[in-house]
N, C-alpha and C positions, 0 to 999 in steps of 0.2 A: 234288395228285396227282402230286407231280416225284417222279423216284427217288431215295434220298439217300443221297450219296457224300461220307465223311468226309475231304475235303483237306487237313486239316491232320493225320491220322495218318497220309494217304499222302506226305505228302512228309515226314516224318518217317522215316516205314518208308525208302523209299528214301536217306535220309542215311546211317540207320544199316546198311544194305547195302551203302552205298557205303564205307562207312567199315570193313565187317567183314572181320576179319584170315583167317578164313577160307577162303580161295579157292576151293573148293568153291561153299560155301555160300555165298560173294558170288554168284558166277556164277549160282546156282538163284535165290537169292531177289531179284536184277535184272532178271533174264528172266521172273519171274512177275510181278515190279511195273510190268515195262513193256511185256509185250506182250499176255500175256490176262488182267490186270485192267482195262487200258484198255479192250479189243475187250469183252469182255463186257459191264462196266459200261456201253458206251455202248449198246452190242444194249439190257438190261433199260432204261435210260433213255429209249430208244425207244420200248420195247413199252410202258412205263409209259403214257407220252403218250398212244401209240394207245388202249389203256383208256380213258380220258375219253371218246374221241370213239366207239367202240363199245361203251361197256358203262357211257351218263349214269347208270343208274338204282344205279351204285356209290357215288355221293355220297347219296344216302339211307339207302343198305345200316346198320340198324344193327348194334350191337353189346351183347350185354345181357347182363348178368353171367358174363362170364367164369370161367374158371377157371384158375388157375396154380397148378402145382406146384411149391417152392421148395425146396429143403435143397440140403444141402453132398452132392459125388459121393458114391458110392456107400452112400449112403444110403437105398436104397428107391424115389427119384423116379423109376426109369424103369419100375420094375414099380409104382408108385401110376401112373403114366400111364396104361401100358398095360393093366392090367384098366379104368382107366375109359372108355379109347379103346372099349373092345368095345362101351360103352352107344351103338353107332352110331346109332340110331335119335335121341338125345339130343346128341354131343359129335359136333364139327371139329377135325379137327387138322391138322398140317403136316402132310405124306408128307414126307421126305428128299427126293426128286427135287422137289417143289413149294416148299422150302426154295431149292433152287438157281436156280429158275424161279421169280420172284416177282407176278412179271403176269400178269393175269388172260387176258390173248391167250394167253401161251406155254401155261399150262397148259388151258386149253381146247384148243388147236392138237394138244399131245404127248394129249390125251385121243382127240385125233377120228384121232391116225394109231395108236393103240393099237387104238382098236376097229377098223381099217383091216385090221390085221394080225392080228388076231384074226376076223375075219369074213370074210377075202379069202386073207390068208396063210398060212392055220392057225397062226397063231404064232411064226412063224421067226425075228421079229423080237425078240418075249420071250422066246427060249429065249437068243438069243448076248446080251442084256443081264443074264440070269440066269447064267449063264456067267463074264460080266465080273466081276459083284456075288457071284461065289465066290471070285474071282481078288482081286478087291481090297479085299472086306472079311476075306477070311478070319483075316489074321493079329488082327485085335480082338475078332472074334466070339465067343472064348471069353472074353471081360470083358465085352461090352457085343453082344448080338445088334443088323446093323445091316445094313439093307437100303434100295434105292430106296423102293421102297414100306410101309416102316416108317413106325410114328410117328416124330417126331425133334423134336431141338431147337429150339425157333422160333431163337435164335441165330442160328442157320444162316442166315436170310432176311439177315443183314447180312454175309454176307461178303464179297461184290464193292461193296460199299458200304464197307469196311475201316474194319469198326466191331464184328464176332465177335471172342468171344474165343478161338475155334478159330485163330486167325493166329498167338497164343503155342504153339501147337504146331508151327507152322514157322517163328516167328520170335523165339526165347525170349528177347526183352529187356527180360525183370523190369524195372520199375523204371524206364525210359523209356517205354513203352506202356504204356496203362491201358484197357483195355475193361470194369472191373470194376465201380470205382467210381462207376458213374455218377450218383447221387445228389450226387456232389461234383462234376460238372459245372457248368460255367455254366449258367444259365437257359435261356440260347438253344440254345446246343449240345444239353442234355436233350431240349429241347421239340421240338428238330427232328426229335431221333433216334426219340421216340416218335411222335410223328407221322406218320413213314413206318411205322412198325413199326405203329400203327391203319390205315393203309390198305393194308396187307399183310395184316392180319386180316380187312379188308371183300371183301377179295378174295375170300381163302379162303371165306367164308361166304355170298356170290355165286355163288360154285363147288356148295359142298355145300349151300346153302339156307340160306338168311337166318332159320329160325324154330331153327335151331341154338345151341349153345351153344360159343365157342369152348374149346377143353383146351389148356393148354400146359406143358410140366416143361421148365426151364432150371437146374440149378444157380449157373449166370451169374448170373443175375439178382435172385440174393440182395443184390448191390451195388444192387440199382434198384430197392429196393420199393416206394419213398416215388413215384418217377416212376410207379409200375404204378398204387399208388391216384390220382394224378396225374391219368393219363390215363386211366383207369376205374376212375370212383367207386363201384362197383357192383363192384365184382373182389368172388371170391373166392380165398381163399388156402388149401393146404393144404402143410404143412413137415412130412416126412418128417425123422425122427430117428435116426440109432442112436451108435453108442459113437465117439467118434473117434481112439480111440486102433485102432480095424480101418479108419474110410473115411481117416485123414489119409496113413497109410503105404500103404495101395490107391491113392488118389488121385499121391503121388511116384512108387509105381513103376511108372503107365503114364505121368504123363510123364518122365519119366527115361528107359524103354526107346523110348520118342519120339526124344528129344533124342540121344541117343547114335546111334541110328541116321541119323540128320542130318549127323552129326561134330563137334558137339560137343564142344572142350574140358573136363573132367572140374568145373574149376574153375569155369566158365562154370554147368554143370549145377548144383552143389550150390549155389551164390547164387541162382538162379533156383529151387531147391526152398527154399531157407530163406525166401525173399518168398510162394512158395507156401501153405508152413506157416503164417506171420501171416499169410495171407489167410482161410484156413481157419478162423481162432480169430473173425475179422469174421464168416463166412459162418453157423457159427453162431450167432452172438449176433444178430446185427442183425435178419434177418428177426424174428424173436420180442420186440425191445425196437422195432421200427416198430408191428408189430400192436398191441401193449400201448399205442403212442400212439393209433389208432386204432378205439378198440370197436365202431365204427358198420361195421369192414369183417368180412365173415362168413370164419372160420376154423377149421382142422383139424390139430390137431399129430398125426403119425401115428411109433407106438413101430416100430420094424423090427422088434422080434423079433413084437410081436402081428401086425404084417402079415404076415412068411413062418408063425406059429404057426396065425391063422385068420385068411386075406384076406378071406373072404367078410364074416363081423363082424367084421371092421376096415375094409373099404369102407363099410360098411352104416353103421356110425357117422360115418363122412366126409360120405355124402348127407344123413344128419339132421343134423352140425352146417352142412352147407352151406344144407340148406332145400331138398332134390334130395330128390320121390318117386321110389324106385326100382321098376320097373317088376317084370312078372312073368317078362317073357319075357327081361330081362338078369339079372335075379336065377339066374337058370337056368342061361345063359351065364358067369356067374362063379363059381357052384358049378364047371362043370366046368375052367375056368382055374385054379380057387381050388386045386385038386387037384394042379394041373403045376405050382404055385409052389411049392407044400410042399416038391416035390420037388429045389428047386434046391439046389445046394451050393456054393459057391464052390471052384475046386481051386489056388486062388494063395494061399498062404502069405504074409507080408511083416512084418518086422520095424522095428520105431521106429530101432532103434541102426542099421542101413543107412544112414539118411539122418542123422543127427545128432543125434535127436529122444529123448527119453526120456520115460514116464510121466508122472513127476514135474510136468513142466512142461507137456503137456497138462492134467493134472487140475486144475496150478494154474491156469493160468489161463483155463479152465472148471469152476469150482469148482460153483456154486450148478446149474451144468446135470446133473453127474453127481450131486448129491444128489437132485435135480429126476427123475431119468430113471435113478434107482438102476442107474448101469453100473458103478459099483465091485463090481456081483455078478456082472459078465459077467467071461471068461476073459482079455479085451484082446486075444487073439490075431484075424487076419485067414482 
């Protein structure tokens, strides 16, 4: 029940901050590795501990077939999450703000001073936090809607742990950090890392009731499947698919206008999207050549265009190859969601040759998948 902080990629991160030419960015990424990843991580380390001693009946807490959502960005996985997040009465998930708080004290605590302020203070306290979360998610919101109390990343749960792979967004050094791979982990390193990451789950399912089912959509974690059946042999999996010649150049250019707004040398950027790119050609293949080793774990490859064409029959075939009755009263609830997806449209254009990338060498070498997933009929564009 310890909280697990990965020491050997913190004093790595801080080498390579110490080392970075930078100066800006040395100064920002020194100051966040040495004075609020310590204070934080030793707060949740804390609270961790405290859990055992208030809340024994968490080491029973189980865990029963999960669910996880895998594919490469933008792919569909946050809208497969989110309509199945609605089956409330069935699925748990992270909130964003319960990603950041990962013990079961704090989020019970932040729950009893919400209804605090909600039944005492008429709200004054959620209205300047709704405020904040205008202010400082706004500039993503139009690629990725993203609030406190959204579903979110499980990812997320390991960041004061510096072990997310959200830290390559403030700390882009392809190629010396690895949060991806983690199937090619040591044994030990793996096993620890899931480890905490199943008592992060018990938590949450402590929280929202243990007769639940937990959800989670990580793109990440397409490097760690083998670890997921691992640690839950009972997982279900569901891989959102679409063309990658729209999510690989979506995917460079949020992080690109990331990285640049950092200060990011130019050169710096494109080596760290070219590592990107190979990572993306793993992210889709692997997930779907782990399953294929695995028959015994229950799975759902889901097309994007049937999903924005008819979510509702394309969720509806997810629950029946997962072995999920769906109910009458969310079936309901996803007609009327199923309605506001249709209507989304992406309004970000984005081009292969920007980043270095052509057709050619996507198609090649994801050949057998766009025969498989007939995108050679799609337009390629984003």
């Amino acid at each position: 029940m310890r909280f697990y902080f990965d020491f050997s990629n913190y004093f790595k991160m801080l080498r390579l901050a110490w080392g970075e030419r930078n100066a800006t960015a040395r100064r920002y990424s020194l100051f966040v590795l040495l004075v609020p990843v310590p204070l934080v991580s030793s707060f949740h380390a804390i609270c961790f501990m405290l859990d055992g001693v208030f809340f024994p009946s968490l080491r029973k807490a189980e865990i029963r077939k999960p669910v996880f959502v895998i594919g490469h960005a933008r792919s569909g996985t946050t809208l497969v999450h989110r309509l199945m997040s609605r089956d409330e009465s069935r699925f748990s998930s992270f909130m964003l703000y319960e990603l950041y708080f990962p013990s079961l004290l704090q989020k019970k605590m932040i729950r009893f001073f919400a209804r605090v302020d909600r039944e005492h203070l008429a709200g004054r306290i959620a209205k300047r936090v709704r405020r904040w979360e205008d202010d400082h998610y706004a500039a993503i919101r139009g690629v990725h809607e993203m609030g406190l109390t959204q579903p979110e990343e499980d990812d997320l749960v390991f960041y004061y742990s510096l072990a997310s792979g959200f830290w390559i967004t403030k700390m882009p050094y392809m190629g010396d950090l690895d949060f991806y791979y983690v199937d090619r982990w040591s044994e030990r390193k793996r096993k620890r890392l899931m480890r905490f990451y199943v008592d992060c789950i018990r938590r949450q399912l402590v929280l929202n009731g243990t007769d639940r089912v937990h959800l989670s959509k990580n793109p990440i974690f397409a490097g760690r499947v083998e670890a997921l059946i691992e640690a839950f042999p009972d997982a279900r999996i569901v891989v959102p698919v679409r063309n990658p010649n729209e999510t690989i150049p979506s995917l460079l250019a949020l992080l690109q206008s990331g990285w640049k707004r950092l200060g990011w040398d130019a050169e710096r950027v494109n080596r760290c999207l070219g590592i990107i790119a190979e990572q993306s050609f793993h992210t889709y293949r692997y997930p779907l050549e782990v399953l294929s080793q695995h028959p015994e774990t229950a799975r759902a490859v889901v097309d994007y265009r049937e999903l924005l064409a008819d979510p509702v029959a394309t969720i509806g075939q997810v629950y029946r190859e997962l072995g999920i009755e769906m109910s009458a009263d969310y079936r309901e609830t996803l007609e009327s969601d199923g309605v506001r997806s249709r209507k989304h449209v992406s309004t970000h254009s984005y081009s292969l040759e920007e980043f270095g990338l052509d057709g050619d060498e996507i198609r090649t070498q994801l050949t057998d998948l766009f025969e498989r997933f007939g995108w050679d009929r799609d337009g390629g564009g984003v």
